[in-house]
C-alpha positions, 0 to 999 in steps of 0.5 A, a space after each residue: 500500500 502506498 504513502 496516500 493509503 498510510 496518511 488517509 488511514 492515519 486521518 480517518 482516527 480523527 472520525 473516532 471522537 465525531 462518531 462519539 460526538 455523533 451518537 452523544 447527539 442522537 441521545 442527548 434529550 434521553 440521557 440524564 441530566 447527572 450521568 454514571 461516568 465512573 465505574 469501579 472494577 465489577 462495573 458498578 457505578 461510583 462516580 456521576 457527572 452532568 451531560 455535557 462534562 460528560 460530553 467534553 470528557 469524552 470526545 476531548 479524551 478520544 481526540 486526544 488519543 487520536 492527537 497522539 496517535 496521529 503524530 506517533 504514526 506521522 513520526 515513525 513514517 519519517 524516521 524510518 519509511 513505510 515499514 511493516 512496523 508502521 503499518 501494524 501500529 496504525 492498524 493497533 492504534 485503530 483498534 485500540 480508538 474504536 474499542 474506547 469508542 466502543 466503552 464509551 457508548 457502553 457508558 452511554 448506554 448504562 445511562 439510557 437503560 442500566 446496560 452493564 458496562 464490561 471494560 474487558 475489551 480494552 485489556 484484551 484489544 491492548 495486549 493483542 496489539 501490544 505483543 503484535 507491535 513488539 514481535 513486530 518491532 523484534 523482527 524488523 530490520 534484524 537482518 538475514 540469519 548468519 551461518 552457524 559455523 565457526 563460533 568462536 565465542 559467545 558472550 551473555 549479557 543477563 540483567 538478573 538484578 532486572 529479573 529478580 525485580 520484575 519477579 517481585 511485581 510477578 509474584 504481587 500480581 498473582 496475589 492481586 489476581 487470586 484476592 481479587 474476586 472481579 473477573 474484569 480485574 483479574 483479566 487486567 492483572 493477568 495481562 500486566 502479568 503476562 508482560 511482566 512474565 516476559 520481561 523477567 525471561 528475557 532479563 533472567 536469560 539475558 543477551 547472546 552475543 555469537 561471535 563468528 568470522 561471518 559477524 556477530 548474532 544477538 538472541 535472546 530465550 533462543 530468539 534471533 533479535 539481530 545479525 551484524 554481517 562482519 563486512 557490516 561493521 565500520 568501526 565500534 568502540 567502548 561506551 557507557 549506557 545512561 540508565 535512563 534511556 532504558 533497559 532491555 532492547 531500546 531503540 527501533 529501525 536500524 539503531 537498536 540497543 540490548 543493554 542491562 547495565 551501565 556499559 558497553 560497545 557501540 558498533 557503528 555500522 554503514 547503516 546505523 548502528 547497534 549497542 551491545 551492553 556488557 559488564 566487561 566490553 573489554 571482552 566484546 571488543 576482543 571478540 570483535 578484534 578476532 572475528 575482524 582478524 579471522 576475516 581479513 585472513 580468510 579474505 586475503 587468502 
């Protein structure tokens, strides 16, 4: 699908908050002069405002997601082109404005005939796109897999500290999920669960750095994140990491970074480049001195 496709799909998010408008319109004289616009986790009303802050509130909320959304889906088009990633975020982004679209008119519809509100789409709608984005997001300019033949290291990366951490908001999460009698609750709790049960994974396991005269490959949980062709690399150099760029796998297109702790090497290639987070990068830059070693000899003869 071409640009004029990507930049018509992108506006159309702004028909979410008209057609809430709209249906407020179609209502309007049977609603409530003091509407429900507050409900706690069975579903039950606990908070009540009039008809037109409710008005307001809603179509302010959803233009601003569309606001959002809108300039996320302008930014990443220019940064990196039309990407599959770009697609699979406009298709997320239209899920998830028309599933609270969809609340929306559920809270509209409480007020008109005391119909149950269900917030359970959202968190499902939320996760499915989230992990869609993410694998997505993995997959993407990670490049052709690299022979596996002549390994001639391997490093690991783990954030164990990290995992130990992401164990702990585990472990309260199954308490809130078992305590908590609410199916709708204990359906938001398990999804934040699920997220956190991969990042304590993929932290505990840590980054796989294999070291071969046909470049360097990244994986993770037995997943190939990344491959680095030698004849790739310009030129790489120990640097450290600032913590509050984040943890984990950071970065998207073709600048991406695996990283848990404050150190590592930053492998500058002809297109972009890639930070590999080590305690001891002395090692990483070993490993690349004699993968780079083994090249030239190998070319040479």
């Amino acid at each position: 699908m071409s640009r004029p496709w990507y930049k018509t799909l992108t506006a159309l998010l702004w028909l979410a908050p008209a057609a809430n408008a709209l249906r407020y319109r179609q209502v309007w004289y049977r609603l409530p002069s003091l509407m429900a616009s507050h409900f706690n986790a069975a579903g039950e009303a606990n908070g009540w405002t009039t008809r037109q802050i409710s008005l307001y509130y809603s179509v302010g909320s959803l233009a601003l997601v569309a606001g959002i959304f809108s300039v996320v889906l302008v930014a990443v088009q220019r940064k990196y082109g039309l990407t599959k990633l770009g697609w699979v975020l406009l298709i997320f982004f239209h899920a998830e404005i028309w599933t609270l679209v969809y609340l929306m008119g559920s809270i509209l519809e409480y007020n008109l005939g005391a119909t149950p509100v269900s917030v359970l789409p959202l968190p499902i709608v939320t996760l499915i796109g989230t992990v869609t984005v993410v694998t997505v997001a993995f997959a993407e300019k990670r490049g052709k897999p690299l022979a596996a033949t002549d390994v001639v290291a391997e490093e690991v990366h783990s954030g164990r500290s990290w995992g130990a951490l992401f164990l702990v908001f585990l472990c309260f999460l199954a308490i809130m999920v078992f305590l908590i009698p609410v199916p709708t609750a204990r359906v938001v709790f398990g999804v934040v669960g699920v997220i956190m049960a991969s990042a304590f994974a993929m932290a505990w396991d840590g980054f796989h750095y294999y070291f071969s005269r046909h470049g360097v490959e990244i994986r993770t949980l037995g997943f190939r994140l990344k491959s680095i062709p030698l004849l790739q690399i310009k030129g790489y150099e120990i640097q450290s990491w600032n913590p509050l760029r984040g943890m984990g796998i950071r970065g998207m297109g073709d600048r991406k970074a695996y990283v848990w702790g404050r150190s590592g090497v930053r492998v500058e290639m002809y297109e972009g480049e890639v930070f590999l987070g080590h305690d001891d990068p002395q090692r990483i830059v070993h490993d690349l001195n004699v993968i780079s070693g083994i090249n030239f000899r190998s070319t040479k003869f």
